[in-house]
C-alpha positions as a Markdown table, in Angstrom:
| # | Residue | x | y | z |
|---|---|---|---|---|
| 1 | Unk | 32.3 | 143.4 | 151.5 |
| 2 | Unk | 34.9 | 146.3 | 152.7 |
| 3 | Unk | 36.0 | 144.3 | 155.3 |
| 4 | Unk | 37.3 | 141.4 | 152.8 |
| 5 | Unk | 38.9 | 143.7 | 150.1 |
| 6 | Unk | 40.7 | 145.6 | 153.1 |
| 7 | Unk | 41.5 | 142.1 | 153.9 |
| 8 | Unk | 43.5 | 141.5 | 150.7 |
| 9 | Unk | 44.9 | 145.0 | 150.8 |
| 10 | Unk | 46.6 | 144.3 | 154.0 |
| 11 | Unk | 47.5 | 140.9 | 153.4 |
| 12 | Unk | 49.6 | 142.1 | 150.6 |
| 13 | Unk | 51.8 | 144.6 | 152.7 |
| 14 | Unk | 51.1 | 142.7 | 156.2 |
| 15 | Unk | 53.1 | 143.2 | 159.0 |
| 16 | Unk | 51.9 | 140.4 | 161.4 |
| 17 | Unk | 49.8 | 142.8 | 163.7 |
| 18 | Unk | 46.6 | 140.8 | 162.5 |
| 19 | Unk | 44.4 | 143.9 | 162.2 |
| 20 | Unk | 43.1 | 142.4 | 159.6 |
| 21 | Unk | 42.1 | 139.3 | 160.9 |
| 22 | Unk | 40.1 | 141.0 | 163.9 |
| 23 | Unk | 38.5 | 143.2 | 160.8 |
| 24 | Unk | 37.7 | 140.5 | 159.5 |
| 25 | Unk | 35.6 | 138.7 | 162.4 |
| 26 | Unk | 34.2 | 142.1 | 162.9 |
């Protein structure tokens, strides 16, 4: 569940490092 709404947070501000995506499949 933190994983996804960090998700959203970053996807709001993202700078293409995809951080978020490999948080994601974590």
């Amino acid at each position: 569940m933190t994983t996804q709404y960090g998700f959203f947070i970053d996807s709001s501000r993202c700078t293409g490092c995809k951080t978020c995506e490999l948080a994601c499949k974590d």
